[in-house]
Structure formats: structure tokens, C-alpha cells
VMD Tcl script that draws the C-alpha trace (Angstrom):
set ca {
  {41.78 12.11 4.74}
  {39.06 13.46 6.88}
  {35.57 11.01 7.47}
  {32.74 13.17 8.33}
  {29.71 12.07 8.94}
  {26.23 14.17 9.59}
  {23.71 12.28 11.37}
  {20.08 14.00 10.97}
  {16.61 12.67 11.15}
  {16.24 11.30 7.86}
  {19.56 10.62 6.60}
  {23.28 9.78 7.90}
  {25.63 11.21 5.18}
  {29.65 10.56 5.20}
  {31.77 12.28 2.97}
  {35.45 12.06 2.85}
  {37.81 15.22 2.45}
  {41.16 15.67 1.07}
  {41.82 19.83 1.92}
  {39.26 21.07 0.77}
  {38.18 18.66 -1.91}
  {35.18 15.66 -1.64}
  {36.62 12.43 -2.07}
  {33.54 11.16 -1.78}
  {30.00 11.56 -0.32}
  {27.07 8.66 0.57}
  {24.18 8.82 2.24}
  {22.49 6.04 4.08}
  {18.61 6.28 6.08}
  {18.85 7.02 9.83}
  {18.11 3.92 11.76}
  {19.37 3.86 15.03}
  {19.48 0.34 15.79}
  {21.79 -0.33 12.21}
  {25.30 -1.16 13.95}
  {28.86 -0.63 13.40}
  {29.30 -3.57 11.38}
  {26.70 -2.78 9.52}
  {27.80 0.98 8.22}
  {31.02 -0.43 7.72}
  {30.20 -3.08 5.02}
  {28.01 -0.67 3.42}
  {30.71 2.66 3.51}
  {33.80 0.16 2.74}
  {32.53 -1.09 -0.12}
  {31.32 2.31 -1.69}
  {34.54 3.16 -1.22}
  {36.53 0.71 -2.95}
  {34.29 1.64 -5.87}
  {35.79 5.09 -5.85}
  {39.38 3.43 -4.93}
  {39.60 4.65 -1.46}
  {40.87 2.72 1.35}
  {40.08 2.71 4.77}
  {43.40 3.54 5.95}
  {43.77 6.50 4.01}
  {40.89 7.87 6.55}
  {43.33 9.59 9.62}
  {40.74 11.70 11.27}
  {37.22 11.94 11.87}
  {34.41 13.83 12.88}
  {30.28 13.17 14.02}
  {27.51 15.59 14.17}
  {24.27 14.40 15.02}
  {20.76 14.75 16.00}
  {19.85 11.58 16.89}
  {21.44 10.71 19.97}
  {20.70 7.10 19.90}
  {23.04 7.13 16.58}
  {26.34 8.04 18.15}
  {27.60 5.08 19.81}
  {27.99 2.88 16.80}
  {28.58 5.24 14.44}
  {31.79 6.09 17.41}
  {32.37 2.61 17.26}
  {32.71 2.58 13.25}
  {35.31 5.18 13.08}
  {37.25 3.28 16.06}
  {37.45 -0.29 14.91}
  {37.23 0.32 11.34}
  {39.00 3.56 10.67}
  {41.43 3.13 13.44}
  {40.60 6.95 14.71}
  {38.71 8.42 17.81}
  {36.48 10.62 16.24}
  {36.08 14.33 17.05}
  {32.31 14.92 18.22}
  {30.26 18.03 18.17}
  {28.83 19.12 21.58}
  {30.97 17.06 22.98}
  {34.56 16.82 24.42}
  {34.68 21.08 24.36}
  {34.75 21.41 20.88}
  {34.96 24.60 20.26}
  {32.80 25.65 17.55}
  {34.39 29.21 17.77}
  {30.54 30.96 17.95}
  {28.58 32.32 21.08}
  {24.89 30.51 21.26}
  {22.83 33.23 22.29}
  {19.89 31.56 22.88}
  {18.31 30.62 26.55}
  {19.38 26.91 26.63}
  {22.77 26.60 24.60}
  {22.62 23.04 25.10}
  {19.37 22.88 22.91}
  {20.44 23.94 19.75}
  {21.36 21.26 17.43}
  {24.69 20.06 15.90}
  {23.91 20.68 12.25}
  {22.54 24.13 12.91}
  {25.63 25.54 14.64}
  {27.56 24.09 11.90}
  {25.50 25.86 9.33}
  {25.89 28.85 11.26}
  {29.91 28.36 11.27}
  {30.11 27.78 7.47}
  {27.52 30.40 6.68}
  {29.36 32.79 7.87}
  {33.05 31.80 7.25}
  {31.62 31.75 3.51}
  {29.11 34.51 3.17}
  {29.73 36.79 6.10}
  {26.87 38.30 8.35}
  {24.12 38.76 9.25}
  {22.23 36.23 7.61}
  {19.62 33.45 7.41}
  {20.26 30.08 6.92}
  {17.73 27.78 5.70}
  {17.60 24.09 5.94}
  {15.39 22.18 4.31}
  {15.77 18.84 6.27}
  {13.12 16.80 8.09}
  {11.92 20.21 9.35}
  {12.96 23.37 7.98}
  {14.90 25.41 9.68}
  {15.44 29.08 9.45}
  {18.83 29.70 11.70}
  {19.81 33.84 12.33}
  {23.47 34.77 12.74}
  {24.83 37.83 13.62}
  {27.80 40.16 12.10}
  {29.79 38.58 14.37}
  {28.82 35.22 13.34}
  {26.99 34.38 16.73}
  {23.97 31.84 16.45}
  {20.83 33.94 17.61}
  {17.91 32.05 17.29}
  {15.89 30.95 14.50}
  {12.53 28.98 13.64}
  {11.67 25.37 13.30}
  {8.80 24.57 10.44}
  {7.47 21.12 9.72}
  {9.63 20.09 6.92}
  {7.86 20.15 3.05}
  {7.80 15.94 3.41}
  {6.23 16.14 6.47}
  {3.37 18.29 5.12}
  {2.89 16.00 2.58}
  {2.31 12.91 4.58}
  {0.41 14.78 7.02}
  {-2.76 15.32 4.52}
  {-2.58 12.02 2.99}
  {-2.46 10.30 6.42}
  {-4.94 12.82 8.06}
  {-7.23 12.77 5.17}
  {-8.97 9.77 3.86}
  {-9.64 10.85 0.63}
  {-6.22 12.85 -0.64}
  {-3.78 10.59 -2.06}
  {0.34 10.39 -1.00}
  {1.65 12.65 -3.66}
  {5.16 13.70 -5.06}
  {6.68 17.21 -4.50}
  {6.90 19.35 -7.60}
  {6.48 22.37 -8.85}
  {2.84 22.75 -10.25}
  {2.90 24.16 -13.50}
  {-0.45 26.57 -12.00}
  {-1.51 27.74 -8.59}
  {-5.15 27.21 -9.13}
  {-5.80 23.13 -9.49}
  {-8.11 21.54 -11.54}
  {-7.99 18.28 -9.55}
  {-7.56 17.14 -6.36}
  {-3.85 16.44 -6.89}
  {-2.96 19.31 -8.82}
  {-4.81 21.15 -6.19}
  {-2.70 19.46 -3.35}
  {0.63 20.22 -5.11}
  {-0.15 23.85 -5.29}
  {-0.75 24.19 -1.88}
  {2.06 22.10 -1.05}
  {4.39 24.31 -3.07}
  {3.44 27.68 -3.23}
  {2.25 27.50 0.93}
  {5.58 26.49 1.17}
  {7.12 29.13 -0.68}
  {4.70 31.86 0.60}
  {6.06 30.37 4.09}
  {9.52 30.64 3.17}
  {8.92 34.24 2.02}
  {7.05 34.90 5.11}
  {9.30 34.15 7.30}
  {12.05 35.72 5.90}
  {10.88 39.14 5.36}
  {9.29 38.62 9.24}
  {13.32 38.08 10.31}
  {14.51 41.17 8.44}
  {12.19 43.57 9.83}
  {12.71 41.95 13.62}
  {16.23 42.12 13.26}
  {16.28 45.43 11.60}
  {18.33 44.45 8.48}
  {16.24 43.93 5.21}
  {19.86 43.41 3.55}
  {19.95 40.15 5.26}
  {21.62 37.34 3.27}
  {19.99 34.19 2.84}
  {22.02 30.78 2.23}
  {20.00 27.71 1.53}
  {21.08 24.48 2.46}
  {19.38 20.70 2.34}
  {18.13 18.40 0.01}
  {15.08 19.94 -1.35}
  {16.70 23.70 -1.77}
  {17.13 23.27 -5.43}
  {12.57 22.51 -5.89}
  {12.18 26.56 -4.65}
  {15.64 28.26 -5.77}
  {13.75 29.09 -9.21}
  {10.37 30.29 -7.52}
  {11.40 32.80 -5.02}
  {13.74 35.45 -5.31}
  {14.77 35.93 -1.38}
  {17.33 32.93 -1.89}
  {21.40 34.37 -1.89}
  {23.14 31.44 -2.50}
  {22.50 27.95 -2.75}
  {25.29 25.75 -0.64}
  {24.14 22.00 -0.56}
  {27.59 21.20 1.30}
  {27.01 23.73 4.14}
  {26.89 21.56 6.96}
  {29.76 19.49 5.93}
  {32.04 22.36 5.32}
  {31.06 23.31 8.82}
  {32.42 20.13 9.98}
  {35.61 20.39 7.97}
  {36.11 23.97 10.18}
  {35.28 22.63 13.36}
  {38.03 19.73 12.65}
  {40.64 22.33 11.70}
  {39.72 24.58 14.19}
  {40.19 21.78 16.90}
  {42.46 18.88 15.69}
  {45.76 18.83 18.12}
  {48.62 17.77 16.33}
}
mol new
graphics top color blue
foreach p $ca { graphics top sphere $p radius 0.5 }
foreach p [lrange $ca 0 end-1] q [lrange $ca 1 end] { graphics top cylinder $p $q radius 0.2 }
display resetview
């Protein structure tokens, strides 16, 4: 089986793949001071609860965004898994993509890989979103070549920005409100929360298509908080919660020496 884990700025999530199908999936917060030992008598344990055994695990591969992550999460798969893992944007792994942007080097791990899954799985051109710690929108091109693409302050970060900024408004929960004109100073904040968000979103889509000349541009959605706008805007193509793990799974194949 195949351990892949995603490191990002919020969460670290591993899943485990047989083929093509999850064995498992667990997420744990991103703290990068949390050692080897550490993951491993959290992940071991989960996965004894599903039956799985650490030496059914024969390769692995990390992406992350957090650099100070890697080592021990390197060290996991090495002393527990008995496996030197595979590691994107490192080692040459080819990702089988161009990065046309002007520092290659810059883009991050999880957004290539959305860009390889997006379009093994949906062709091109298109727009990925990720709704992460920020929200990204990535571009790829026919040819599935990562373009560019736009970095937004993620919807939680919004959020905690007025309630720490402002001494009055409270922390509140994401949602959808069931009006866009509040009554109260919650209901209020929600709206804005949501539907700015989703007039953002919109935005910057229809910005994209007319730059790059294609208003037939698909748009995959990816990340934990896809599912809150899916029913409120109708510029979303698919829905792929797994995107950036599949693109892991490819990289693997594409790579693993025999």
C-alpha cells in the first residue's frame, strides 16, 4: 500500500491507497515541532482500528508546505514504515508539467499536484480552486502546464481577521446566511463573510476567463470548505475533495523505480 501524506498550513492529512482505492484517510493539525514518534502513535493506532498494519505500507510519498514539517514526518515513514519516502520538489521528481511561472521554485507542492490531477481527470484548460488556509485559484493550460494563478486570504482567515481587528464583532461560525441583508450584527457578519466570498469567487473566475480568452474554462474545486459554496454559485464544474491526493498517487506512479 501507498502512505501519502499532504502537509499544508492547517492540516497534515495521510491517507493510505490500495490502486486506486482509500484504505484510509486522517487528518492531524500542522505543528511543526510534533515529532516522529509522535505521528506514529497517533497514525498506528488509527490504523489498527481500520485493521491495517504498518507493514502492509511499501511506499510512500510527502508533499508539503511547511518546510519545517518534512524532517520528521521523513523520519516517520523511515523508522516506522520501513520506506524512504518519495518527496515532491525534491530528488527530481518529475511531476510531468512545465511551471510557467517566473520562479518555478515558488510554486507550492499541493498546487502542482492539483494541477496534475486536475487535468489527468478533467482535461484543460481549467481553474482549480482550493479552499485551504488561503484560497487558491491555480490556471492550467490544454496542455496541462501550471500557468499562474491567485492567492486570496482563505474564508477562516477573514473571519478571525474582523473579530481580532474589531473590538466589538464577535468570533463567528461560517454558514450560509439564510438572507444577504442582516438584521444583527452577526447575521450581518455572516453575510458578508459568505456572499463577499462568493462574489470573490465569482469575480475572480470570470476575471481568469476573459484574461485567458476561454469563458469555457472548467472549474474543479478542491479543499475542505468547497462543499459551504457548491450550492450558491453556479461557476463550480466539479467538486473533487481528493484532488491533491490523487495528484500524489500520479506523481508516485509516474516516478516509483521498480
Amino acid at each position: 500500500m501507498l502512505l501519502a501524506i499532504n502537509a499544508n498550513n492547517t492540516n497534515v492529512k495521510f491517507a493510505l491507497f490500495e490502486g486506486d482505492e482509500t484504505r484510509g484517510e486522517w487528518r492531524i493539525s500542522t505543528t511543526a515541532s510534533r515529532t516522529a514518534d509522535e505521528y506514529a502513535v497517533w497514525l498506528t493506532q488509527l490504523m489498527a482500528l481500520g485493521g491495517l498494519a504498518p507493514a502492509a505500507v511499501d511506499g510512500a510519498i510527502i508533499a508539503t508546505v511547511v518546510p519545517a514539517a518534512l524532517f520528521e514526518l521523513k523520519l516517520l515513514c523511515r523508522k516506522y514504515f520501513s520506506c524512504d519516502p518519495m518527496i515532491v520538489g525534491e530528488g527530481g521528481a518529475d511531476l510531468g508539467i512545465r511551471v510557467l511561472i517566473e520562479r518555478p521554485e515558488d510554486a507550492g507542492a499541493d498546487r502542482l499536484l492539483n494541477a496534475v490531477a486536475g487535468h489527468r481527470h478533467y482535461g484543460g484548460p481549467l481553474i482549480v480552486v482550493d479552499f485551504g488556509t488561503a484560497t487558491s485559484f491555480d490556471i492550467v493550460s490544454e496542455d496541462g502546464d501550471f500557468v499562474g494563478g491567485i492567492i486570496a486570504p482563505g474564508v477562516n482567515l477573514s473571519v478571525e481577521a474582523l473579530y481580532v481587528a474589531a473590538a466589538k464583532l464577535p468570533r463567528i461560525a461560517i454558514e450560509k446566511p439564510a438572507r444577504v441583508i442582516g438584521k444583527n450584527t452577526v447575521s450581518a457578519m455572516r453575510s458578508g463573510v459568505f456572499w463577499g466570498y462568493v462574489g470573490l469567487i465569482e469575480g475572480l473566475i470570470a476575471r481568469v476567463r476573459a484574461e485567458y480568452g476561454r469563458p469555457d474554462m472548467k472549474v474543479i474545486v478542491t479543499g475542505g470548505l468547497a462543499p459551504l459554496f457548491a450550492g450558491s454559485t453556479d461557476v463550480f464544474d466539479h467538486i473533487d475533495p481528493d484532488l491533491t491526493m490523487k495528484g500524489l498517487i500520479l506523481t508516485y506512479r509516474r516516478n516509483r523505480t521498480e
